[in-house]
GUVO-138567 format. One line per 3 residues: for each residue x, y, z of N, C-alpha, C, O, CB. Coordinates in nm, 4 decimals. Atoms other than C-alpha are relative to their C-alpha. Glycine has a CB too. Example, Ala and Ser with C-alpha at 12.3 -4.5 7.8 and 13.67 -1.06 7.14 Angstrom:
2
0.0890/-0.1190/0.0000/1.2300/-0.4500/0.7800/0.0900/0.1200/0.0000/0.1936/0.1181/0.0665/-0.0992/0.0027/0.1246  -0.0820/-0.1190/-0.0060/1.3670/-0.1060/0.7140/-0.0770/0.1090/0.0730/-0.0261/0.2198/0.0899/0.0414/0.0462/-0.1415
This chain:
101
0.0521/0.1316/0.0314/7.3893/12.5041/11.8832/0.0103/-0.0877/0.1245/0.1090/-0.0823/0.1979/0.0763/-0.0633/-0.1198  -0.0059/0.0808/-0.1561/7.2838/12.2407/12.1901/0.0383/-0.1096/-0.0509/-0.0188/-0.1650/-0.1449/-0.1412/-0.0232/0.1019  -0.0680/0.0978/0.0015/7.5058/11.9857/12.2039/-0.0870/-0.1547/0.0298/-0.1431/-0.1802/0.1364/0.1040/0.0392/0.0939
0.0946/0.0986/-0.0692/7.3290/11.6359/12.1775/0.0586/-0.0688/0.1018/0.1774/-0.0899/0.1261/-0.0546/-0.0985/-0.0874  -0.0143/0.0938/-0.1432/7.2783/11.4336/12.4920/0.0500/-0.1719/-0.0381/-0.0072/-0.2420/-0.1216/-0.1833/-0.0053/0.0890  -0.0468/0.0745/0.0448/7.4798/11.1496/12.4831/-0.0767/-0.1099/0.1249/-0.0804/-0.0821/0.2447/0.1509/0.0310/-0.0297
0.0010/0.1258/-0.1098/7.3361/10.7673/12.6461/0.0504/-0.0347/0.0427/0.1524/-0.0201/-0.0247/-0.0187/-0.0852/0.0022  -0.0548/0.1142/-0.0542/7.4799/10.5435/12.8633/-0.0104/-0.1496/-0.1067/-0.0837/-0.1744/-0.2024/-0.0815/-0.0147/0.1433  0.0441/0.1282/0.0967/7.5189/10.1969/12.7179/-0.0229/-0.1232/0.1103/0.0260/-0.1556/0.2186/0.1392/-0.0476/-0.1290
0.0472/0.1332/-0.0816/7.3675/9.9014/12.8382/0.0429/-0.1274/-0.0112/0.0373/-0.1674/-0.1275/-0.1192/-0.0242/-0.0161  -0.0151/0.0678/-0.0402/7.4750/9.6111/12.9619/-0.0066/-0.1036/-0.1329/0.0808/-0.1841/-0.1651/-0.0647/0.0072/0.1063  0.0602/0.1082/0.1145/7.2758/9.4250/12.6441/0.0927/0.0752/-0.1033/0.1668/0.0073/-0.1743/-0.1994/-0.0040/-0.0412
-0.1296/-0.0451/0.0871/7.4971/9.6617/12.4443/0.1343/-0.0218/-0.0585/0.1947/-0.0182/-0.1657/0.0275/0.0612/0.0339  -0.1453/0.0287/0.0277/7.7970/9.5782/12.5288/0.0294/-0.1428/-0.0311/0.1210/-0.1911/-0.0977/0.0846/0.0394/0.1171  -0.0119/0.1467/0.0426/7.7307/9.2272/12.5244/0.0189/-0.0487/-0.1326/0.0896/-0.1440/-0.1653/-0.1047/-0.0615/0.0348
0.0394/-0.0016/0.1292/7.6353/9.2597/12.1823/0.1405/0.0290/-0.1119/0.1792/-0.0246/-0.2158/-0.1191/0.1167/-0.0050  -0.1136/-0.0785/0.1045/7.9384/9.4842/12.0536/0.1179/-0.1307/0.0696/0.2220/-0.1329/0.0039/0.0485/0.2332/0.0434  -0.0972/0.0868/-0.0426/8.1521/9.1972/12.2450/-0.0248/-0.1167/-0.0966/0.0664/-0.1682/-0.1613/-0.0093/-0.0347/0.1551
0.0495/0.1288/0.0816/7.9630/8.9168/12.0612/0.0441/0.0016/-0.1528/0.0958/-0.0971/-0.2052/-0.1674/-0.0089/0.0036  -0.0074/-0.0712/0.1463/7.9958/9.0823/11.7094/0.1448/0.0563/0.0091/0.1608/0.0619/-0.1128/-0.1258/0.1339/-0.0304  -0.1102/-0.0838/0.0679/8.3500/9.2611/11.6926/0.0464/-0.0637/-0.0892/0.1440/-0.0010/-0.1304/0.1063/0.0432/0.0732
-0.0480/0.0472/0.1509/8.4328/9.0722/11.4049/-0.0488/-0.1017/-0.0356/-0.0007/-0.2087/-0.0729/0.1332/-0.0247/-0.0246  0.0833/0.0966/0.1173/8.1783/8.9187/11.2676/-0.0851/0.0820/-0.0871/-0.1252/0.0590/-0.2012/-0.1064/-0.1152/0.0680  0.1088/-0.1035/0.1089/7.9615/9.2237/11.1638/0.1137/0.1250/-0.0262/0.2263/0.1336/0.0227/-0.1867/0.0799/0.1002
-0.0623/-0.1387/0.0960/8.0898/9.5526/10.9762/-0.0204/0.0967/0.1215/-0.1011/0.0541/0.2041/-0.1060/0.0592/-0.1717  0.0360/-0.1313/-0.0704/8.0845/9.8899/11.1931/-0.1275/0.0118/-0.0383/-0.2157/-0.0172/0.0426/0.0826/0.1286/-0.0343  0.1282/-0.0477/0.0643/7.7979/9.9918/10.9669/-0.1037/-0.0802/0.0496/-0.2078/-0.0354/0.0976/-0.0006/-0.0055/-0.1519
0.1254/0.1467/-0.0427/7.5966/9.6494/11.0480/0.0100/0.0340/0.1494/-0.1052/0.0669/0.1776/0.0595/-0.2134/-0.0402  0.0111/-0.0241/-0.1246/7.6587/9.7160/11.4161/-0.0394/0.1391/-0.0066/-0.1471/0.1507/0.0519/0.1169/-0.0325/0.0778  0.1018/-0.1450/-0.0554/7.5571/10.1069/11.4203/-0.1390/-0.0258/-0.0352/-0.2409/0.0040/0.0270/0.0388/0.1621/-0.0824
0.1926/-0.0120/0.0006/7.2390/10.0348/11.2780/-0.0652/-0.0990/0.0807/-0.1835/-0.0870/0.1128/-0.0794/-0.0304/-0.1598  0.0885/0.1412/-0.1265/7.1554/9.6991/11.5189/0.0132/0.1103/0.1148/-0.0842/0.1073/0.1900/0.1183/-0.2088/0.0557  -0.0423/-0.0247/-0.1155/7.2847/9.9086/11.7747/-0.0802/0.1833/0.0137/-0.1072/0.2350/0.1221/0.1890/-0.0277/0.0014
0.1021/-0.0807/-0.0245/7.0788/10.2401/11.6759/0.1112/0.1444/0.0655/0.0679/0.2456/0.1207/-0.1284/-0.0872/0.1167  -0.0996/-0.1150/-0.0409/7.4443/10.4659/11.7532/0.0582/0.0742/-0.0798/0.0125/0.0382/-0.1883/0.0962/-0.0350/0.0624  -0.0481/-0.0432/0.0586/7.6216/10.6634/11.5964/0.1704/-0.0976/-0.0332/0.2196/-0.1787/0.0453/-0.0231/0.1262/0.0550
-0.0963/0.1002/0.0308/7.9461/10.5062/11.3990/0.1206/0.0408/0.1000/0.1851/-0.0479/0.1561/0.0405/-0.0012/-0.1649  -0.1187/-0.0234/-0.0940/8.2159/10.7179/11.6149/-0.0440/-0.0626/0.1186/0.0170/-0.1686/0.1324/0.0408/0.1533/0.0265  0.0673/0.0732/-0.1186/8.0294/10.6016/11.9378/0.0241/-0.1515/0.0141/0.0689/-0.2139/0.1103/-0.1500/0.0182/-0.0101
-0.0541/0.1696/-0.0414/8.0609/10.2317/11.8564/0.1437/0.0173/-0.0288/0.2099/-0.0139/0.0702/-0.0714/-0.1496/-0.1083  -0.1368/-0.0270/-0.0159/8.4149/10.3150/11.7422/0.0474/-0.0147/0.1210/0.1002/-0.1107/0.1769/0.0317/0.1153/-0.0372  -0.0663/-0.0510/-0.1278/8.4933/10.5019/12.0389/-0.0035/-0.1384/0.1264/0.0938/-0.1860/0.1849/-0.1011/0.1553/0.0567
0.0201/0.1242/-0.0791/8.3503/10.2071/12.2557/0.1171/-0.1117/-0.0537/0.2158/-0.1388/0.0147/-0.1652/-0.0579/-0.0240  -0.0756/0.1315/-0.0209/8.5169/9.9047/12.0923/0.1412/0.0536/-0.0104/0.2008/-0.0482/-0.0455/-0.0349/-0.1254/-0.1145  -0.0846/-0.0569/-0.0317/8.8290/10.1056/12.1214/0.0312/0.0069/0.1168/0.1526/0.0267/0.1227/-0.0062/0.0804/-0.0382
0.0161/-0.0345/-0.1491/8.7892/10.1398/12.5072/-0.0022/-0.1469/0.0853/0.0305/-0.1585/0.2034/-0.1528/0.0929/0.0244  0.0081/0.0986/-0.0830/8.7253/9.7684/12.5729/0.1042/-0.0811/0.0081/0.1705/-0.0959/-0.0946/-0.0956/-0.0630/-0.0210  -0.0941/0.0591/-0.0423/8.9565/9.5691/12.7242/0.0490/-0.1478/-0.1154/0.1590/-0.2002/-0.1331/-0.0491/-0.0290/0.1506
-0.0743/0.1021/0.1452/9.0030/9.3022/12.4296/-0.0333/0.0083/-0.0985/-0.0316/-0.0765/-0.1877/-0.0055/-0.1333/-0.0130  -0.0039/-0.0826/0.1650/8.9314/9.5140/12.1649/0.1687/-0.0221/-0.0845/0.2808/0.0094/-0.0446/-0.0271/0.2193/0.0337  -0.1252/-0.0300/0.0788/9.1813/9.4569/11.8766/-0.0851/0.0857/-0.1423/-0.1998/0.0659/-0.1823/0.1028/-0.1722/-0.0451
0.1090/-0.0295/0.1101/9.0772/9.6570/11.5777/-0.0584/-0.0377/-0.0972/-0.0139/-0.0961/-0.1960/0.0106/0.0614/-0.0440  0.0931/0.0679/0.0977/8.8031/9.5895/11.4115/0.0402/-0.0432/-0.1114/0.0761/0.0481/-0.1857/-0.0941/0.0680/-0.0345  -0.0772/0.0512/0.1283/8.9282/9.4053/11.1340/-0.0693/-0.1372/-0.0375/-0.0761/-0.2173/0.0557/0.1726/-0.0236/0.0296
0.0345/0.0605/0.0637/8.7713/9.1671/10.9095/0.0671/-0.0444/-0.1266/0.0572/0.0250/-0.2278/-0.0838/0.0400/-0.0004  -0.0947/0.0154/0.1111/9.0156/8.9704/10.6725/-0.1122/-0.0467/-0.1573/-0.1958/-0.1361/-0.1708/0.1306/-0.1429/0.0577  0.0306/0.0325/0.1208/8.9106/8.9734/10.3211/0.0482/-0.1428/-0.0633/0.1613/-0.1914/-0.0628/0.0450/0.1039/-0.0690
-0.0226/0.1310/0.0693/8.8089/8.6260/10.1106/0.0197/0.0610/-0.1385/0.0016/0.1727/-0.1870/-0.1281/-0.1178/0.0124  -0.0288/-0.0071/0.1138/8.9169/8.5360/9.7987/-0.1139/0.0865/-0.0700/-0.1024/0.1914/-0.1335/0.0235/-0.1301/-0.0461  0.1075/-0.0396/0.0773/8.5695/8.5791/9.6849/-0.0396/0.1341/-0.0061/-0.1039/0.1592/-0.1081/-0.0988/-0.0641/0.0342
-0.0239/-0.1487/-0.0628/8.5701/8.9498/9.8123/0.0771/0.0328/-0.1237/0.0548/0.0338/-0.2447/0.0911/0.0213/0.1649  -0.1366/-0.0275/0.1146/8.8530/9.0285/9.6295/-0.0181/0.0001/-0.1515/-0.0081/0.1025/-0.2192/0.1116/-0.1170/0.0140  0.1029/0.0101/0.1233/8.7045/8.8958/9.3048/-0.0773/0.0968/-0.0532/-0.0549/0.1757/-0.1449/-0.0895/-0.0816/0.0213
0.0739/-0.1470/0.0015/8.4524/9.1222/9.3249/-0.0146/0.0927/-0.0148/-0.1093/0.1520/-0.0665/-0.0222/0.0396/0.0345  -0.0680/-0.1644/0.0255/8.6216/9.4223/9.3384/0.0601/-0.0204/-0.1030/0.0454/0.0690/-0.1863/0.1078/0.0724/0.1069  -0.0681/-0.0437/0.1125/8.8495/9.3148/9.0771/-0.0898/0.0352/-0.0987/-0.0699/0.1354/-0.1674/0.0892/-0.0922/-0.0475
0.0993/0.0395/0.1228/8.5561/9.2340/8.8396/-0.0838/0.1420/-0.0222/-0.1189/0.2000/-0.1250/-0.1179/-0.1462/0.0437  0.1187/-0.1366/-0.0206/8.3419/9.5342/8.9379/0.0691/0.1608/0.0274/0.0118/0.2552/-0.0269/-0.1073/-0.0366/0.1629  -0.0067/-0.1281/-0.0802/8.5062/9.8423/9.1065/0.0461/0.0555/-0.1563/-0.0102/0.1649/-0.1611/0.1216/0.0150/0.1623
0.0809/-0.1204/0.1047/8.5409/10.0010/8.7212/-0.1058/-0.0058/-0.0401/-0.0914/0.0463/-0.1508/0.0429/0.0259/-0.1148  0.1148/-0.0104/0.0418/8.2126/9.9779/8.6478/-0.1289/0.0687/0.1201/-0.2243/0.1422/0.0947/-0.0195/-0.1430/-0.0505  0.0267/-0.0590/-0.1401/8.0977/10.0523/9.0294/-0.0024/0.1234/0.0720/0.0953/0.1960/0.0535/0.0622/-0.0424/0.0591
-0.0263/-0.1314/-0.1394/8.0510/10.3394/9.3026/0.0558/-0.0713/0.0692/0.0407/-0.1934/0.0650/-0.1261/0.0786/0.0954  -0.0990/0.0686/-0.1049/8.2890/10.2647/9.5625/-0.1473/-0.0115/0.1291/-0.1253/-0.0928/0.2189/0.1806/0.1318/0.0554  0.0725/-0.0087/-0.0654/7.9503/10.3266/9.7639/-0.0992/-0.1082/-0.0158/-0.1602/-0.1483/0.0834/-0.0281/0.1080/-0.0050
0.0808/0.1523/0.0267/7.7501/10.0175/9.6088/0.0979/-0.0979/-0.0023/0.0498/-0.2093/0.0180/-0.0857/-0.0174/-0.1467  -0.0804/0.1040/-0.0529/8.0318/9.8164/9.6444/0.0335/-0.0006/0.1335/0.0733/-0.1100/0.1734/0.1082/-0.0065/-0.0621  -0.0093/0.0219/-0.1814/8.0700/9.9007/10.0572/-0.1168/-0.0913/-0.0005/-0.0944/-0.2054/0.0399/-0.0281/0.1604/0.1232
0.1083/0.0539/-0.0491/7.7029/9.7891/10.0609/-0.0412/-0.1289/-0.0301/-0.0813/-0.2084/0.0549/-0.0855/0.0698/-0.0243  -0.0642/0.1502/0.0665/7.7351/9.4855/9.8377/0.0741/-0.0984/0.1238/0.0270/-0.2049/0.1637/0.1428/0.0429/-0.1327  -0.0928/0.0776/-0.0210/8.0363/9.3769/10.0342/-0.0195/-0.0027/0.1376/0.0492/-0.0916/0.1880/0.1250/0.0343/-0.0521
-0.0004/-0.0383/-0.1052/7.9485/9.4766/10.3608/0.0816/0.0401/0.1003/0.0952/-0.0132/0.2104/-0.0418/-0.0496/0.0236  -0.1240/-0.0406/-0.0208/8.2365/9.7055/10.4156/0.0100/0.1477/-0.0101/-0.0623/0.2044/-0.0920/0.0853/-0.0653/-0.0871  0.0567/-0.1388/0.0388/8.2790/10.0673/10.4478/0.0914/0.0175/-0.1138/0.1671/-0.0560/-0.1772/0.0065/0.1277/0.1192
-0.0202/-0.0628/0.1574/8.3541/10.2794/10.1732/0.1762/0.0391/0.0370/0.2445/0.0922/-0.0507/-0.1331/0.1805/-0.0496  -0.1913/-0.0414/-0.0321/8.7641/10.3361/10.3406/0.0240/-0.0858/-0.0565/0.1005/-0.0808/-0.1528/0.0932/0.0023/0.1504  -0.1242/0.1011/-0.0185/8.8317/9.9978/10.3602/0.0027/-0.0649/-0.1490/0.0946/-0.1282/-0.2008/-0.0257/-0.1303/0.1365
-0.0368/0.0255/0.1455/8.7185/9.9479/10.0007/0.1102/0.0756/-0.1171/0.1606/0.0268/-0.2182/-0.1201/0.0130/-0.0519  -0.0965/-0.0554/0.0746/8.9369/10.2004/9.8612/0.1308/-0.0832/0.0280/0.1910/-0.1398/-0.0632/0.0112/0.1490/0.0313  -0.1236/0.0365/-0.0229/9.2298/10.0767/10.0376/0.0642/-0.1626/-0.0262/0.1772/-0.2074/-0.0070/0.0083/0.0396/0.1305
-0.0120/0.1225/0.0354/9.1562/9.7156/9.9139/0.0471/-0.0122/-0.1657/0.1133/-0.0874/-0.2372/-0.1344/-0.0648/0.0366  -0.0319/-0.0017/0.1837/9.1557/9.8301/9.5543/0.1154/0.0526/-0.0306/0.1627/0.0363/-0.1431/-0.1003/0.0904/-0.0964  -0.1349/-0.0670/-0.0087/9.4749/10.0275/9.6362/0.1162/-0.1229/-0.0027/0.2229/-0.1403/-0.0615/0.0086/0.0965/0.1484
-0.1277/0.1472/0.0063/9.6338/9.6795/9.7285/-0.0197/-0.1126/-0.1169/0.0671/-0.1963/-0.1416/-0.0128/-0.1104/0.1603  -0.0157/0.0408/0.0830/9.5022/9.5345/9.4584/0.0839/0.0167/-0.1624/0.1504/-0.0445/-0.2459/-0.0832/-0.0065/0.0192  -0.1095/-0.0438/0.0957/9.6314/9.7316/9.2343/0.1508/0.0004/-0.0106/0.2088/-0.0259/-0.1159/-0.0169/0.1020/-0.0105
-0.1637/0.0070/-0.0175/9.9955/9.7499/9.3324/0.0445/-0.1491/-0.0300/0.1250/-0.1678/-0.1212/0.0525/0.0435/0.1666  0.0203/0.1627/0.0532/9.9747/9.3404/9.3159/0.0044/-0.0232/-0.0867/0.1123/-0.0666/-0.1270/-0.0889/-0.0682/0.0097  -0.0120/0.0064/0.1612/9.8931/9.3205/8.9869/0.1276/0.0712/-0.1031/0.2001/0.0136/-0.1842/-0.1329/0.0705/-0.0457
-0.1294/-0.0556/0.0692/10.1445/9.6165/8.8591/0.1325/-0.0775/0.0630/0.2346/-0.0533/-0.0015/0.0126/0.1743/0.0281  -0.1283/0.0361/-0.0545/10.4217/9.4232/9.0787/0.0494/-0.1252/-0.0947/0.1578/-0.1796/-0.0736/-0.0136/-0.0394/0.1654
């Protein structure tokens, strides 16, 4: 199997993934950005004031999931929320423990 050819990134690229690290989702940046998701990973990982990508959840977020995620795919609620499908599990994970506490 031939290994695909990987791009360079451009200048307008990086500007971009600098402008956005936490304002858009991974997902919302691979598709503006036309890369693959490890690729922008790997990048904002590499830059010098990269912290990780992290986007703090609002109340209203939160809501959401409580109200919905039994009735939901964890996969229409990433897209809904604009969040991947990890960080929703691991939100409903903390929700839950919260409530039983």
């Amino acid at each position: 199997m031939k290994k695909k050819e990987s791009r360079r990134w451009t200048d307008k690229e990086l500007e971009f993934l600098q402008e956005n690290n936490n304002k858009m989702s991974i997902d919302e940046m691979t598709k503006a950005l036309n890369r693959t998701r490890d690729s922008v990973l790997s990048r904002l990982r590499r830059h010098p004031d990269a912290v990780y990508i992290y986007r703090e959840w609002s109340k209203d977020e939160e809501e959401y999931l409580i109200k919905n995620y039994d009735y939901s795919k964890i996969k229409e609620l990433a897209k809904k929320l604009g969040r991947t499908e990890h960080s929703i599990w691991l939100r409903i994970l903390k929700l839950k423990r919260k409530k039983s506490e």
